[in-house]
C-alpha positions as CSV (number, residue, x, y, z in Angstrom):
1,X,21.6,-28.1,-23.6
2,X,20.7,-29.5,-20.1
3,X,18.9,-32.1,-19.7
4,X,15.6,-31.7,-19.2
5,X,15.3,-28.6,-20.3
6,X,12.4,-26.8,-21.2
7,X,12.1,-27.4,-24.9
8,X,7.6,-25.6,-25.1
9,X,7.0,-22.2,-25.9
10,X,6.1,-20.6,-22.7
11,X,2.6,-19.1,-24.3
12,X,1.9,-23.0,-23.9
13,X,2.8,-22.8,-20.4
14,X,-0.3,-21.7,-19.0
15,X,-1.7,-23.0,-16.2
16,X,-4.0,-26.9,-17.0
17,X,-7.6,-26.2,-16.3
18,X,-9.6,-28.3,-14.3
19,X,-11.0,-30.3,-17.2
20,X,-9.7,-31.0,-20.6
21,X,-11.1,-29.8,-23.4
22,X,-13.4,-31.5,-24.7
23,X,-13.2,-31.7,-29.0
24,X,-15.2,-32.3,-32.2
25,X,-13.8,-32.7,-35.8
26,X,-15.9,-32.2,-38.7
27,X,-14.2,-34.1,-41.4
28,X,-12.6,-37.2,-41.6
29,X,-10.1,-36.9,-44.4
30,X,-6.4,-36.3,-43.8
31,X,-6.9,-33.2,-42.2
32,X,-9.0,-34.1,-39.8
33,X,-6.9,-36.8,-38.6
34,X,-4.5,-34.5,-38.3
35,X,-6.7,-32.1,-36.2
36,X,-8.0,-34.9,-33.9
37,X,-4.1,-36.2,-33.2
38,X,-3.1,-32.7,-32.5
39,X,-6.1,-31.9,-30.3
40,X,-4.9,-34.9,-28.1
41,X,-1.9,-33.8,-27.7
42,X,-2.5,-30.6,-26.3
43,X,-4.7,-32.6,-24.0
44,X,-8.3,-32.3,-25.0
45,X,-11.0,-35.1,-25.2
46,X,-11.8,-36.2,-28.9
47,X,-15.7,-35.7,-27.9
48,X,-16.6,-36.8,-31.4
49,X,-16.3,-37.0,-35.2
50,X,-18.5,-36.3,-38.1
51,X,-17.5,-38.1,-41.3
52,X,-19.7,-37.7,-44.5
53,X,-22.6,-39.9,-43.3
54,X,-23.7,-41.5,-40.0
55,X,-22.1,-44.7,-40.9
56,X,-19.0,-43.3,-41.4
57,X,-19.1,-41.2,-38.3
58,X,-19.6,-44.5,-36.5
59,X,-17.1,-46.1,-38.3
60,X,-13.9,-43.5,-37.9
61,X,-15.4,-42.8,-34.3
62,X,-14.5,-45.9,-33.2
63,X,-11.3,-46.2,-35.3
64,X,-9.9,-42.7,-33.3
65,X,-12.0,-43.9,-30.0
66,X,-14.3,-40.8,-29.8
67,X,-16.0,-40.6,-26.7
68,X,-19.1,-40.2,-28.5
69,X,-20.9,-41.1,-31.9
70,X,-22.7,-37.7,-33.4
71,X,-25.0,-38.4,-36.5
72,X,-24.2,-35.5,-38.2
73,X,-22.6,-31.8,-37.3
74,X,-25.4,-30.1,-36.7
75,X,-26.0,-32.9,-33.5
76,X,-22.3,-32.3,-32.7
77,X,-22.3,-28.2,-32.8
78,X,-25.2,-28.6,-30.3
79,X,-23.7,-30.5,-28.2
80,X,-23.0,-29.4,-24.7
81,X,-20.3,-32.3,-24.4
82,X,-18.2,-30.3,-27.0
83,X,-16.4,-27.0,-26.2
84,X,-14.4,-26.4,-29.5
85,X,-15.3,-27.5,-32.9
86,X,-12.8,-28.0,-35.5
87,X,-14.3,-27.6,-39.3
88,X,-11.9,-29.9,-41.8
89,X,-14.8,-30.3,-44.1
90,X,-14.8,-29.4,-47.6
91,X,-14.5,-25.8,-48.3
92,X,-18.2,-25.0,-49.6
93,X,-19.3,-25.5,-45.9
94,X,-16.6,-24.0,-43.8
95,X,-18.5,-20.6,-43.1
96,X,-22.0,-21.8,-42.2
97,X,-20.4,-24.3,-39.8
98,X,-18.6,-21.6,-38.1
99,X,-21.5,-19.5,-37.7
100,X,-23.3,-22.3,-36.5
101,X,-20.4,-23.4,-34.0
102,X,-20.3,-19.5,-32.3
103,X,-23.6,-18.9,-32.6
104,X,-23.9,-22.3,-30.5
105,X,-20.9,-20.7,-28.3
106,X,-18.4,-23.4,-29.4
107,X,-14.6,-21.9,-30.2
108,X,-14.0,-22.4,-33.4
109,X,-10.9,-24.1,-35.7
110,X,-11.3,-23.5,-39.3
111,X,-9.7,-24.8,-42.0
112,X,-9.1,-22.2,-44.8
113,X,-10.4,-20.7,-47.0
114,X,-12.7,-19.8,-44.1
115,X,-15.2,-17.8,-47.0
116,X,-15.1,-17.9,-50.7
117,X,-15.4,-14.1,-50.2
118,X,-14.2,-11.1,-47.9
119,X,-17.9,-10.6,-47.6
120,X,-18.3,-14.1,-46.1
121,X,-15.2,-14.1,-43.7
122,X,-15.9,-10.7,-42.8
123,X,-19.3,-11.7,-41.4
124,X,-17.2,-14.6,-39.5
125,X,-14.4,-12.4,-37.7
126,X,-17.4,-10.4,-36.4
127,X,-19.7,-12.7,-35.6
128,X,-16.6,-14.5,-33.1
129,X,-16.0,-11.0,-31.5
130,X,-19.5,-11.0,-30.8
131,X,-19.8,-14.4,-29.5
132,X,-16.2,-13.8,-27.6
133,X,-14.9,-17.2,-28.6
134,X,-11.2,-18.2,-29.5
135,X,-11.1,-18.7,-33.6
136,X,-8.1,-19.9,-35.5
137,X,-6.9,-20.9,-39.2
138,X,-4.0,-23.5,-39.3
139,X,-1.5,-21.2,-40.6
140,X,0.5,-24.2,-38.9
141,X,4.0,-23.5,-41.2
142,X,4.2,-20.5,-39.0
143,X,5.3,-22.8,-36.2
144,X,8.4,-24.3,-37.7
145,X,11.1,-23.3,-35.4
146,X,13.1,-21.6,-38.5
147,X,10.2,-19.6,-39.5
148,X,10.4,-17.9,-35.9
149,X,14.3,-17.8,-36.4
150,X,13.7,-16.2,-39.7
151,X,11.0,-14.0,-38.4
152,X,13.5,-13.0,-35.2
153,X,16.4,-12.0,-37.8
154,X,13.9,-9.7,-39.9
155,X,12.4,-8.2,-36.9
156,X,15.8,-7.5,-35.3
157,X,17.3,-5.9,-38.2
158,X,19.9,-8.3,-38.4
159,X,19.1,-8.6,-42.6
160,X,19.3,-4.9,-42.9
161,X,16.0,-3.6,-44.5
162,X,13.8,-6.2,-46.7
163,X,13.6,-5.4,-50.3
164,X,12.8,-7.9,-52.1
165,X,10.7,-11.2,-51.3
166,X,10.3,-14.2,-53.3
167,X,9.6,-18.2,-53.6
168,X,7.2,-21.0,-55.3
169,X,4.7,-22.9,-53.3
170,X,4.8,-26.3,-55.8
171,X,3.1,-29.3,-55.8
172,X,2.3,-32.2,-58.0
173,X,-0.8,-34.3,-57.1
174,X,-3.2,-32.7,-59.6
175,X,-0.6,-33.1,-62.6
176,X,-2.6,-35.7,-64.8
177,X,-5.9,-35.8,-66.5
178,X,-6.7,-38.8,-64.2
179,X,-6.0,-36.6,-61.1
180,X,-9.3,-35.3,-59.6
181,X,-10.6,-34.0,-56.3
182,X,-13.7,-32.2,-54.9
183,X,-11.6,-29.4,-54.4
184,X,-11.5,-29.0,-58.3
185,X,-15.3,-28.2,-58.5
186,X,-15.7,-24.4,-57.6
187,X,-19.1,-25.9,-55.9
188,X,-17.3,-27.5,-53.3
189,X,-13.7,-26.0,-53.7
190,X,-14.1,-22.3,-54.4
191,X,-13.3,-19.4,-57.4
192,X,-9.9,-20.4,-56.6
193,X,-8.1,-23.5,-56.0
194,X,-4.5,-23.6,-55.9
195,X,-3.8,-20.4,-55.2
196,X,-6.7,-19.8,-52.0
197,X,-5.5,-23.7,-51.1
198,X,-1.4,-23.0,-51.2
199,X,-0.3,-20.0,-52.5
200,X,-2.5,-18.3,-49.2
201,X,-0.4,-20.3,-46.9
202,X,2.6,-18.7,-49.0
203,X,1.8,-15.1,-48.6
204,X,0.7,-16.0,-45.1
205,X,3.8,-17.1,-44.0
206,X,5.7,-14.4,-45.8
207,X,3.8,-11.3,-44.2
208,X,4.4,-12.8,-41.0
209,X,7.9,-13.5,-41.6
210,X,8.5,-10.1,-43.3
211,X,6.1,-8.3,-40.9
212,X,5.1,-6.2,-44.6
213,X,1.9,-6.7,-46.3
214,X,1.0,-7.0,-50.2
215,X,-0.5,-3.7,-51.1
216,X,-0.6,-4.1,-54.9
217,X,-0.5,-6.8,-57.2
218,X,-0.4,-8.5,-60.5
219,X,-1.5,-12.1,-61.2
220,X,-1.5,-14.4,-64.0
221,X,-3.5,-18.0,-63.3
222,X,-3.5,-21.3,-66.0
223,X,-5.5,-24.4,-65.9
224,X,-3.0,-26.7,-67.4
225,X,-5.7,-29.7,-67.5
226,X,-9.3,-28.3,-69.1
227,X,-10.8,-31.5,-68.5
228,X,-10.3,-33.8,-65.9
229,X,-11.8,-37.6,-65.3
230,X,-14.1,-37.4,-62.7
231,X,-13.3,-39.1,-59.3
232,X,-13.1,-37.3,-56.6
233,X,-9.8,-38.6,-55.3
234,X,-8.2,-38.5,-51.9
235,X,-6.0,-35.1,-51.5
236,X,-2.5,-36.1,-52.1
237,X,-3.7,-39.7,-53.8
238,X,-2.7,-40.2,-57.6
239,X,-5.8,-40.9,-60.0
240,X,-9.2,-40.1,-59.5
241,X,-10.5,-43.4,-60.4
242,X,-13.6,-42.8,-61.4
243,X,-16.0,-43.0,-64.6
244,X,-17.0,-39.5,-67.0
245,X,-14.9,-36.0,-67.0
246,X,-15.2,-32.7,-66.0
247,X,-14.5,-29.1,-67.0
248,X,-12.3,-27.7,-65.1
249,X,-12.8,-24.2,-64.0
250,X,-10.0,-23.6,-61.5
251,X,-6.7,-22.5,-61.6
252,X,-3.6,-25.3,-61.6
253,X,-1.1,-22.7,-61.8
254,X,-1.0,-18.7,-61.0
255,X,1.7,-16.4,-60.6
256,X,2.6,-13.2,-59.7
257,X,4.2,-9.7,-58.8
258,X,3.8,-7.9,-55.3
259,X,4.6,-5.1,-53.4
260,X,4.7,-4.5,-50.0
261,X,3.7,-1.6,-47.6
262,X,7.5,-1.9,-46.4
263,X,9.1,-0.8,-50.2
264,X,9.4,-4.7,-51.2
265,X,9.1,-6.2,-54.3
266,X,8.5,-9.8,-55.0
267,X,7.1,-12.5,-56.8
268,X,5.8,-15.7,-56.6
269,X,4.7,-18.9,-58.4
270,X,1.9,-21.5,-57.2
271,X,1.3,-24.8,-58.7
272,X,-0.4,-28.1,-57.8
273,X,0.7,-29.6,-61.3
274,X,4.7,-29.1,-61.0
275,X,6.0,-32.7,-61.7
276,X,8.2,-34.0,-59.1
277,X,7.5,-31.3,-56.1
278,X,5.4,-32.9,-53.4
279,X,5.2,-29.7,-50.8
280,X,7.9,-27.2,-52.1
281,X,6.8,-24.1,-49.9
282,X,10.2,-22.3,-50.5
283,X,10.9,-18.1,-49.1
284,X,13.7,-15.8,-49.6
285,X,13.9,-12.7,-47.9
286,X,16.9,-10.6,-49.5
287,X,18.0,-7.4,-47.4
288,X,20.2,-4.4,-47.7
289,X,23.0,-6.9,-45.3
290,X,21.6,-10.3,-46.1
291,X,19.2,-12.8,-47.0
292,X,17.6,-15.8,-45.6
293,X,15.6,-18.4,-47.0
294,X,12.7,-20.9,-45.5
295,X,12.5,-24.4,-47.6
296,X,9.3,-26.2,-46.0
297,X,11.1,-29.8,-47.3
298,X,14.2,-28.7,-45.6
299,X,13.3,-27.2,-42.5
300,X,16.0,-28.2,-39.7
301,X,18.6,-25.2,-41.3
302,X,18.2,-21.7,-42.0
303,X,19.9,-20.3,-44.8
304,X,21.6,-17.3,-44.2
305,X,23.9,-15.0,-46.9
306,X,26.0,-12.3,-47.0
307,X,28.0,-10.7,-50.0
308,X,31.0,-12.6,-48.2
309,X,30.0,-15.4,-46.4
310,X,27.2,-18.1,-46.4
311,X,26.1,-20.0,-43.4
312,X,23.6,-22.5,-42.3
313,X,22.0,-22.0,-38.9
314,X,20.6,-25.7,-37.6
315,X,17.4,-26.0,-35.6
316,X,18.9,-26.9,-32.2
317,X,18.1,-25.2,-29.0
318,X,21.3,-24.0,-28.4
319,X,22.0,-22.3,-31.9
320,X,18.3,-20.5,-32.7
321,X,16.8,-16.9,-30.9
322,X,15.0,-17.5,-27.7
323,X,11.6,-16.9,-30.1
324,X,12.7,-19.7,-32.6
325,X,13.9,-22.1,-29.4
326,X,10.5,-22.0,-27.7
327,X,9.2,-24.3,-30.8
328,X,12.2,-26.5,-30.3
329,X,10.6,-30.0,-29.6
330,X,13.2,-32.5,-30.1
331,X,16.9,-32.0,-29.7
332,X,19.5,-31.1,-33.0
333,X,19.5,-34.0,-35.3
334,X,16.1,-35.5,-34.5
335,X,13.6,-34.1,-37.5
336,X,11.0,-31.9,-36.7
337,X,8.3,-32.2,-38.9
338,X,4.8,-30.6,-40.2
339,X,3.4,-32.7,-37.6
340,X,5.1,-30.8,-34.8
341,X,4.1,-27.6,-36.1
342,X,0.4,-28.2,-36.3
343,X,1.0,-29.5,-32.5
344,X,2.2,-26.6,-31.6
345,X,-0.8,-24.5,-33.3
346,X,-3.4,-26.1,-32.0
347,X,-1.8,-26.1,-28.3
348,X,-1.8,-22.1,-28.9
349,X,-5.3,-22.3,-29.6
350,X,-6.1,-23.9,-26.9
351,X,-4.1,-22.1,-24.5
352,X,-5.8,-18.9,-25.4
353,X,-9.4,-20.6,-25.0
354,X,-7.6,-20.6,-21.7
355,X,-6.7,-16.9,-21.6
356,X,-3.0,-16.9,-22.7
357,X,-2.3,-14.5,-25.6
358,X,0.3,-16.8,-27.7
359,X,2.9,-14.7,-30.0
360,X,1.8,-15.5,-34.2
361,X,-1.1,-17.3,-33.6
362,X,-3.0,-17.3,-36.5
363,X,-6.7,-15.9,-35.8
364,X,-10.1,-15.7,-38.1
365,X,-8.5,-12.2,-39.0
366,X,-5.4,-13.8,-40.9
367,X,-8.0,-16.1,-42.8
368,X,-9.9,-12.7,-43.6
369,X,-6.7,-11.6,-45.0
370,X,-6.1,-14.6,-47.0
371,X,-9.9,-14.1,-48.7
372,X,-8.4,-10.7,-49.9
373,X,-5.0,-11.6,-51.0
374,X,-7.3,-13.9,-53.0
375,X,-9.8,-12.2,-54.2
376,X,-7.3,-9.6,-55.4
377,X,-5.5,-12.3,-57.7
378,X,-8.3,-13.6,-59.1
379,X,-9.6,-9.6,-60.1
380,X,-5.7,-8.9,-61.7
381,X,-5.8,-12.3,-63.1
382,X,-9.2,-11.5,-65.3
383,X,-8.2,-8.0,-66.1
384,X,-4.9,-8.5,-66.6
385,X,-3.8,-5.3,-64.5
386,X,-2.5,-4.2,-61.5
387,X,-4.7,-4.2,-58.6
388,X,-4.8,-2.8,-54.6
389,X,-5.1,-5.9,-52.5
390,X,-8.0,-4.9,-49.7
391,X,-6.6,-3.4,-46.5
């Protein structure tokens, strides 16, 4: 590779307006850190944050050096000193504050699930066209460079014809009784929890890998711990810490069998309870000439078979599609993490608030998608049959 090279996708090439953008976060947990990182390095203004009470909001306002304090989100979805509101805030509260943000003619970034029905997220895909406003759902694992490579290889036929997809989405930070979060109330959280929280990104990224849908489906969901100690931990943190337990009512663990508009079969198996597996988001796509597999916690090779030969195909510049290249960041051998990718999602989003049309960026309509996929596993899961997931 030359030096200097252009290593951005050229959807993120569009021209810099005459102003940055200026940004609010709702939500200051680890996601919304994430989001207010990202947003500044696509170039915005942090305009302000909203934690779960004023003095917080002060408190991580100065911390990430918002340009302003905002009391609450209503105050900061009013603002006229914000021009895109990113909604990190528990999941109970995602669709009121995205109406509230469009209506207010704010783009929107929301965290999934962006409804706790098709009904709900429906209303919001609308009520953006209506408003004409850039919304997006941080699909980010789209944005790994070996996604697109994968993605590339599928769409060019190099695998042959897709017929059968699989993989586990696996994680372990809800394994114990002690281990508790906000997401575990459906209150707060939703009907579903580990499958609208992970297994969506799975299918997600597999739809836009495979470029097939799930038509049909069967689902089986477990709650491996009925009762819980109440704490409300921090996502990802061990022990909830706190005093008295609660039922739970969401599921740990679900699995189940697809198909696919494109004559796939697969399967699939989602857990936040699997000992040992901190973020194991693992696809294989087997066609009619060869297979390739996507493992999140491995994501600088692509694995590629054939019935004679097996190969690894690094994430280097020189090596991937020109699709796959454009999300190349740092050279061969330097990681390329998570962090990257959700850089690279939220500069999309901002270049099409801009006017740019990015390639895969994921829109209020995928997060619609994800509400169905769900809603469909939780109706197989309680009659035990085969369903139609929504078109």
């Amino acid at each position: 590779m030359e030096e200097g090279a252009p290593l951005v996708a050229a959807s993120r090439e569009a021209e810099t307006p005459s102003a940055p953008l200026r940004t609010g976060v709702i939500g200051a947990g680890f996601i919304g850190r994430v989001h207010a990182r990202s947003a500044r390095a696509a170039g915005a203004t942090l305009a302000g944050i909203v934690a779960s009470s004023p003095e917080r909001s002060a408190e991580v306002s100065r911390e990430l050096g918002a340009a302003e304090t905002f009391a609450g989100a209503e105050e900061l979805i009013s603002s006229d000193e914000v021009d895109v509101v990113h909604i990190c805030a528990p999941n109970d509260l995602h669709l009121s504050l995205a109406l509230a943000s469009l209506a207010a003619g704010k783009h929107v970034v929301c965290e999934k699930p962006v409804a706790f029905d098709s009904a709900g997220a429906a209303e919001l895909v609308e009520a953006a066209r209506d408003a004409g406003r850039v919304a997006t759902v941080p699909f980010a694992y789209r944005y790994y460079p070996i996604v697109r490579e994968a993605r590339a290889q599928v769409r060019s036929g190099g695998i042959g014809a897709a017929r059968l997809v699989h993989g586990t989405y696996l994680q372990d930070w809800l394994l114990g009784a002690d281990d508790d979060n906000w997401r575990v109330d459906p209150a707060t959280g939703g009907p579903s929890r580990a499958f609208a929280d992970i297994g969506a990104h799975w299918c997600d990224l597999t739809e836009f890998m495979t470029g097939q849908r799930l038509v049909a489906l069967t689902a089986r969901t477990m709650i491996a711990q009925p009762e819980r100690r109440r704490g409300g931990g921090h996502s990802f943190a061990q022990g909830g810490g706190g005093n008295g337990s609660r039922h739970v009512e969401t599921e740990d663990v679900a699995t189940l069998l697809f198909e696919t508009d494109g004559g796939a079969l697969g399967s699939l198996v989602v857990s936040q309870v699997s000992a040992g597996r901190k973020n194991r988001l693992w696809v294989e796509i087997s066609g009619t000439e060869r297979a390739v597999v996507f493992d999140q916690e491995n994501p600088e090779s692509l694995w590629v078979g054939g019935r004679d030969y097996v190969v690894s195909i690094p994430r280097d510049h020189n090596t991937l599609s020109p699709e796959a290249a454009a999300y190349v960041t740092l050279p061969g051998g330097h990681p390329q993490g998570f962090g990257a990718c959700f850089d690279a999602f939220i500069a999309d989003t901002y270049a099409a608030i801009r006017g740019a049309s990015p390639d895969g960026l994921p829109t209020l309509e995928d997060g619609l998608r994800a509400t169905r996929i769900t809603e469909a596993v939780l109706r197989s899961a309680e009659s035990r049959q085969w369903v139609e997931v929504e078109a």
